[in-house]
C-alpha positions as CSV (number, residue, x, y, z in Angstrom):
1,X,87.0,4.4,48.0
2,X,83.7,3.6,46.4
3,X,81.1,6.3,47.1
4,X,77.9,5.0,48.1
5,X,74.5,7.3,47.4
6,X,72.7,8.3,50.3
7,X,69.0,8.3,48.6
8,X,66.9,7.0,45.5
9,X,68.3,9.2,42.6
10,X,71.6,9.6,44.1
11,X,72.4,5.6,42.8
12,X,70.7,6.4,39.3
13,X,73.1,9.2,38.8
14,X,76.5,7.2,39.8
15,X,75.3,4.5,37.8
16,X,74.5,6.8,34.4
17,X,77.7,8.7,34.9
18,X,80.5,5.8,35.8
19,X,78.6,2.9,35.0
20,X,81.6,1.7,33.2
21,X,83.4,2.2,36.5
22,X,81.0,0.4,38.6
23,X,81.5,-2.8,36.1
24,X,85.6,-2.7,35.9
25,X,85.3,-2.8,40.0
26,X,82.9,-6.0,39.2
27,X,85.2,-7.9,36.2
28,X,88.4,-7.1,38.0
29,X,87.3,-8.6,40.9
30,X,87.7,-5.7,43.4
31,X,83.7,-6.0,44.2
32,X,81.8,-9.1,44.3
33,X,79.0,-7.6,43.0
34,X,78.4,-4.2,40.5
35,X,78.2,-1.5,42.3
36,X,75.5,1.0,42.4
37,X,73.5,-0.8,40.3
38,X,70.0,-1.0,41.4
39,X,68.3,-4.3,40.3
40,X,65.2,-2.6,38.5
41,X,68.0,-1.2,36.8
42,X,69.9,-4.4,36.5
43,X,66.5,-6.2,35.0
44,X,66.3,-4.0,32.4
45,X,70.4,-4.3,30.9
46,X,70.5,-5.6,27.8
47,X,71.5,-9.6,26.9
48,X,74.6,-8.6,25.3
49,X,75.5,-6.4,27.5
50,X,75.1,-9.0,30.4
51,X,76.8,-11.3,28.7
52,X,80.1,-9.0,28.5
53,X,79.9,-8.4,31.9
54,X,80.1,-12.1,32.9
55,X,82.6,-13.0,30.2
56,X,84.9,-10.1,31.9
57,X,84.4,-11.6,35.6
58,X,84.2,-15.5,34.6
59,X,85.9,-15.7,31.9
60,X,85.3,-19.0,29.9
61,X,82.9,-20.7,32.6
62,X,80.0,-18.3,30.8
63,X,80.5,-20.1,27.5
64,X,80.7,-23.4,29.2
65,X,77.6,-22.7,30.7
66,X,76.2,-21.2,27.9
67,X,77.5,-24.4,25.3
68,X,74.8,-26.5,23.7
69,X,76.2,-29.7,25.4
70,X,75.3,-28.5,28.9
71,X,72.1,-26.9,28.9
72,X,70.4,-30.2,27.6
73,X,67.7,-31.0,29.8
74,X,68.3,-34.5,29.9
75,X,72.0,-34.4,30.2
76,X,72.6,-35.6,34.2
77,X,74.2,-33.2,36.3
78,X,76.6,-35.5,37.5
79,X,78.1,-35.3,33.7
80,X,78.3,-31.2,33.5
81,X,82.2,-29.9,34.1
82,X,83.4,-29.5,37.2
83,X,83.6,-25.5,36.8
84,X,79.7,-25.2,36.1
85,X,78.5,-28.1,38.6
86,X,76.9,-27.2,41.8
87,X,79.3,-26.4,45.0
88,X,78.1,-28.8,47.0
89,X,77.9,-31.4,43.9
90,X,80.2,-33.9,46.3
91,X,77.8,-33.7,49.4
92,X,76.0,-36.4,50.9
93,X,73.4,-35.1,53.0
94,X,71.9,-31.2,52.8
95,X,74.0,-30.1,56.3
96,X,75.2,-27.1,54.4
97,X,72.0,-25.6,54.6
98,X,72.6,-24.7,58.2
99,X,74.9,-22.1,57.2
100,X,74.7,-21.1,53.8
101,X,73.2,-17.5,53.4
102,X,70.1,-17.7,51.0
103,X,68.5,-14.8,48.4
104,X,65.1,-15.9,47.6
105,X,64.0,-14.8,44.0
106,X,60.3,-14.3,42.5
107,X,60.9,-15.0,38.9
108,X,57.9,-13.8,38.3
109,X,58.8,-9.9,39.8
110,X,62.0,-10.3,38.0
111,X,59.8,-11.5,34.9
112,X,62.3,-14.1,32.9
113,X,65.1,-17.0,34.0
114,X,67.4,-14.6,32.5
115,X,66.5,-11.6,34.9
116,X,67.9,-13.4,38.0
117,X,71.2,-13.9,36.3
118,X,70.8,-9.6,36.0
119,X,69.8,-9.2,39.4
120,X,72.7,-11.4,41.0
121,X,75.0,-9.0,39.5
122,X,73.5,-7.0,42.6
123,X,74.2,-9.5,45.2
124,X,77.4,-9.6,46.7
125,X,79.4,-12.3,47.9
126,X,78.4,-13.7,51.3
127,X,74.8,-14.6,49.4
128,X,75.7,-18.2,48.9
129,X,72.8,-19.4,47.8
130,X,69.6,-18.9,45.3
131,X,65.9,-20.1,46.2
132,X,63.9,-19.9,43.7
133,X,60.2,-19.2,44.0
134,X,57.6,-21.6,42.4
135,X,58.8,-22.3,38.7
136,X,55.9,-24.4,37.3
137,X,52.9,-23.8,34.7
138,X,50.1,-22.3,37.4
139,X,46.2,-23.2,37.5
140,X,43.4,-21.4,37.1
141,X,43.9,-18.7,39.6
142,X,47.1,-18.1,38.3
143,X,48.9,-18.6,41.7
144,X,52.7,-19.8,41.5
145,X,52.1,-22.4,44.4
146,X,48.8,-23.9,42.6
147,X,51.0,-25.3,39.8
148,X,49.0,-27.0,37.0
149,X,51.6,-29.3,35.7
150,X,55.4,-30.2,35.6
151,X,56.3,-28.2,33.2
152,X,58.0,-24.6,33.4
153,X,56.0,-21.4,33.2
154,X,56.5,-19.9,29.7
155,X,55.9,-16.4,30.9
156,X,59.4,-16.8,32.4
157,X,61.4,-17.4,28.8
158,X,62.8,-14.4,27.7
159,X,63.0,-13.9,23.7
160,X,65.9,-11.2,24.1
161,X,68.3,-13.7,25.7
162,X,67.1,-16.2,22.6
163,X,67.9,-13.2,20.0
164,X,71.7,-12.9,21.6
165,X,72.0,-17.0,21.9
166,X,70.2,-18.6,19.5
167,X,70.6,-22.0,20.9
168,X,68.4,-20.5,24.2
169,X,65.5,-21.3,22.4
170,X,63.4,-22.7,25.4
171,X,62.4,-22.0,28.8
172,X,64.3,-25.6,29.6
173,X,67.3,-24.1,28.0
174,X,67.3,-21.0,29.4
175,X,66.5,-22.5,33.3
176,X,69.4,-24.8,32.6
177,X,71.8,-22.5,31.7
178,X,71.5,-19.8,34.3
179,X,71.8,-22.4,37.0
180,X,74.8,-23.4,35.1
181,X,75.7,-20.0,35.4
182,X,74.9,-19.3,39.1
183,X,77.2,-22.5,39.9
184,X,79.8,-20.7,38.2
185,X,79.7,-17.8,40.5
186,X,80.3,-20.4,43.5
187,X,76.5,-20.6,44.5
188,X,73.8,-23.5,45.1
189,X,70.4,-22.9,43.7
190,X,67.3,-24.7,45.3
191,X,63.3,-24.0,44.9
192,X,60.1,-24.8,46.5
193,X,58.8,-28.3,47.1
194,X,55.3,-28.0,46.7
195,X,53.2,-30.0,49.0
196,X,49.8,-29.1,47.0
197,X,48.8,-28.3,43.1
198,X,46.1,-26.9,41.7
199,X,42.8,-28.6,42.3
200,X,42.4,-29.8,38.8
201,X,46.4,-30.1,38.1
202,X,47.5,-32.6,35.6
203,X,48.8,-34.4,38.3
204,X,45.6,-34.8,40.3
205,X,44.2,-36.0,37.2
206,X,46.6,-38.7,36.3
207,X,47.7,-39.5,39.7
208,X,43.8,-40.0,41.4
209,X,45.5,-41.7,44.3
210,X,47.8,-39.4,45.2
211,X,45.0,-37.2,46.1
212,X,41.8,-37.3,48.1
213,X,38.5,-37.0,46.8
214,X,35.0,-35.8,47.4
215,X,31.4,-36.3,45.5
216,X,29.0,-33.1,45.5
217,X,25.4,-33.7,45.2
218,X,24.4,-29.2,44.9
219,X,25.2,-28.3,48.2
220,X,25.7,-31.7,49.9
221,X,28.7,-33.7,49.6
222,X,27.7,-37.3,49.2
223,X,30.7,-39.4,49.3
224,X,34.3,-38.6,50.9
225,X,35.1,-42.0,51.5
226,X,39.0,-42.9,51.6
227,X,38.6,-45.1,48.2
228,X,37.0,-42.5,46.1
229,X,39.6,-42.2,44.2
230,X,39.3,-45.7,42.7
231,X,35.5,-44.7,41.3
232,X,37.4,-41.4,40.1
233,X,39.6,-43.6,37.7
234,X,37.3,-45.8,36.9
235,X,35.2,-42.4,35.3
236,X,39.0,-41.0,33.6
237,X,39.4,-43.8,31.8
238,X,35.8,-44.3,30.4
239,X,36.1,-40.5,29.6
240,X,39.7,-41.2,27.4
241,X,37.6,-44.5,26.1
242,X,35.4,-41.6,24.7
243,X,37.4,-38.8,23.7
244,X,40.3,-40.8,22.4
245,X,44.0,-40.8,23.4
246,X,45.2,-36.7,22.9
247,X,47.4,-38.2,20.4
248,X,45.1,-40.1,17.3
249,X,46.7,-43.9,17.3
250,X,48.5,-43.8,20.6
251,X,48.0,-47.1,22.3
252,X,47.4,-47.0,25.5
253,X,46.4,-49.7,28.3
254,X,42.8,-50.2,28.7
255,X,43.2,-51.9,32.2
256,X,42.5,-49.3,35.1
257,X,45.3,-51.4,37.0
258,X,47.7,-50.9,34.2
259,X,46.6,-47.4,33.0
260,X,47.2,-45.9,36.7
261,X,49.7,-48.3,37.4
262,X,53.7,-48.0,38.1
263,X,54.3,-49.8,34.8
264,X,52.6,-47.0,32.1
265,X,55.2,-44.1,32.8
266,X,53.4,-40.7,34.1
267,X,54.5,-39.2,30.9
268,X,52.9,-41.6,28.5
269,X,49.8,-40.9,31.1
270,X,50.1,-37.2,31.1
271,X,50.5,-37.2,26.8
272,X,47.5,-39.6,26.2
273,X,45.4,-37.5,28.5
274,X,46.2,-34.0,27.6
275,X,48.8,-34.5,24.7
276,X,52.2,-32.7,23.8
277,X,53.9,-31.2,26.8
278,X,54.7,-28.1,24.4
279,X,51.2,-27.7,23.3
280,X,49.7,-25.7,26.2
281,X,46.8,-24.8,24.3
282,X,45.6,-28.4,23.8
283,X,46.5,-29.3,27.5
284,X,44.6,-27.2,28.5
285,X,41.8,-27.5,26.5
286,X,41.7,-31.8,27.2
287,X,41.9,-31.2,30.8
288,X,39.0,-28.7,30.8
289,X,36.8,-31.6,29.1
290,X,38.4,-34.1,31.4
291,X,37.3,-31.8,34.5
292,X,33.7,-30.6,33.1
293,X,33.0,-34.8,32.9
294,X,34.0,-35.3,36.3
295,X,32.2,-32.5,37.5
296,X,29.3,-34.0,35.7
297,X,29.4,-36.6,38.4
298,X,30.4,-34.9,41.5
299,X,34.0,-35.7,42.0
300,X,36.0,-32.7,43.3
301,X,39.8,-33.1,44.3
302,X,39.6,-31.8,48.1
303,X,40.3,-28.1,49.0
304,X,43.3,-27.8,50.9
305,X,42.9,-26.3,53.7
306,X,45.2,-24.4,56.7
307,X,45.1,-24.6,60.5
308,X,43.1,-26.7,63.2
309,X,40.9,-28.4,63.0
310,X,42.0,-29.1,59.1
311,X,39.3,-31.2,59.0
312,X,35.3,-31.4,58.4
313,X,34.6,-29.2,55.4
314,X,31.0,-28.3,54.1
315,X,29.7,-26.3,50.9
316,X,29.8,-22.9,51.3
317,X,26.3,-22.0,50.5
318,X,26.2,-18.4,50.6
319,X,26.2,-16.1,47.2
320,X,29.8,-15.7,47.3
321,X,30.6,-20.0,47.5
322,X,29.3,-20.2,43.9
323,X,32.0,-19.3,41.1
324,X,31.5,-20.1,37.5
325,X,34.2,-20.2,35.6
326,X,35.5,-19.8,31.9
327,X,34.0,-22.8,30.6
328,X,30.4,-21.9,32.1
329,X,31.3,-24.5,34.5
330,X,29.9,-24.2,37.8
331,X,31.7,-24.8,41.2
332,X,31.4,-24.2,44.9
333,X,33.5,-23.0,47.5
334,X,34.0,-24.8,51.1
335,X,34.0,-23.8,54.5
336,X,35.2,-25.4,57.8
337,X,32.5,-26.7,59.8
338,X,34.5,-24.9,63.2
339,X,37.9,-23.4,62.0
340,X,39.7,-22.8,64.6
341,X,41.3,-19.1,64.8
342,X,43.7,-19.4,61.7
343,X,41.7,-22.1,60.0
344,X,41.0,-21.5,56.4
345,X,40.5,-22.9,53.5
346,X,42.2,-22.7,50.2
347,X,39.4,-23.5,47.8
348,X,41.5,-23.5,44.4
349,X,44.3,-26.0,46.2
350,X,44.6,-29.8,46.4
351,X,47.2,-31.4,49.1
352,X,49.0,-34.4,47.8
């Protein structure tokens, strides 16, 4: 009969005295998860020795997960084998979410893609299902729902798992494969739908109206009208006219019609506004010049904001409203005019 710790230490003693026991329970199939294994624990096993463990409880799913063929970005999911595709692959509607049993996982508190592949191997069975927390590159507060862009967080690429499969050499990888990996176990794997980005997201930026839109005068906001965001465009497009396409020679269209139109795909938009998705760096740096100009003329994505009334916002014109940030930039905070008991508003946030 497995013996079960009653306290703390108790579980880091079984585990550093039979840990080889704990695992043959695991690969043989006898427990559905390894046990006495604490997940801070867990988080800090090496690759290799991950690795083995998988191999001895899946067997030749973890290479198929692991091959070069299926952890492809831009290979479909409907073309992975049938051993690392998701359980409910075959469904058409999401009914078997009323029944599933769900973990929900920080990556972040976990640290890498990689580390919730360690810390499933201390869920057991009857968790059917992975949610994964906010996945995307943050903004400026650093927040995991105020996601800057569409592309993952690098923070969450782990260089060990790289060292032990060399082909792992990007945070797309690496997502793609332990999803792969977490189908083989039998489980579905979901993640936030975001209904907001950061004020100044990429997508704000290259999608004005998607988003609404204000124009500050100081303390005074001087125009929230419901087209604003056609006068926004109209300034992001003299601004690329003058700072030149992020990419020297890229041809771009010169029609505000066509440049924000369905026609010029968002990821020709997105590179001849900020350039390379894998040069963070000089995203980052384009979209700071592309905000500072806008701010030069007042317009502000809207600050989402929480509870009734939801709407009427003014500056916030006490000491603590006025931020300046990084860039010397400065910005204000807003306030609801009468918030209602749980109203608020979440100044670094833009709704869709």
């Amino acid at each position: 009969m497995l013996h079960v710790p009653r306290v703390y230490r108790g579980f880091h003693d079984a585990w550093e005295l039979r840990q080889d026991e704990h695992i043959a329970e695991f690969t043989s199939g006898r427990a559905s998860f390894v046990p006495n294994l604490l997940p801070e624990t867990a988080v800090g096993l090496p690759a290799d020795t991950v690795l083995t463990i998988l191999k001895g409880r899946l067997g030749d799913r973890v290479d198929m997960a692991l091959d070069r063929r299926h952890i492809d970005p831009e290979v479909p999911a409907a073309e992975l084998p049938a051993e690392i595709a998701s359980p409910v692959a075959g469904w058409d509607s999401g009914r078997w979410l009323q029944t599933t049993n769900m973990v929900g996982i920080n990556v972040r508190t976990v640290q890498t893609f990689w580390s919730v592949i360690k810390y499933l191997l201390t869920v057991p069975a009857p968790i059917t299902s992975v949610h994964l927390l906010p996945i995307w590159e943050p903004g400026v507060v650093e927040s995991l729902y105020g996601m800057a862009s569409w592309r993952l967080n690098s923070e969450f690429y782990d260089a060990e798992l790289a060292d032990a499969v060399p082909h792992l050499d990007s945070t797309e990888a690496q997502l793609r494969a332990v999803v792969n990996l977490i189908h083989a176990t039998g489980r579905t794997v979901g993640m936030d739908v975001i209904p907001h980005t950061d004020r100044y997201s990429e997508m704000s930026l290259a999608q004005p109206r998607f988003f609404e839109w204000l124009q500050r005068q100081d303390l005074r906001i001087v125009d929230h009208s419901d087209n604003l965001h056609e006068d926004v465009e109209v300034e992001i497009l003299r601004w690329l006219e003058t700072a030149g396409p992020a990419s020297p020679g890229v041809e771009y269209p010169t029609e505000i019609g066509e440049f924000f139109g369905d026609a010029f795909d968002e990821a020709d938009r997105l590179r001849t506004l900020f350039g390379s998705p894998s040069d963070r760096i000089g995203r980052h740096r384009r979209r700071g010049d592309l905000v500072a100009y806008l701010a030069s003329y007042g317009y502000e994505p809207v600050p989402a904001t929480m509870g009734t009334p939801f709407r009427h916002i003014e500056v916030d014109t006490r000491n603590q409203g006025l931020v300046v940030d990084a860039d010397g930039n400065t910005w204000r905070d807003y306030v609801l005019v009468k918030p209602g008991p749980f109203a608020r508003v979440f100044n670094p946030l833009a709704r869709y």
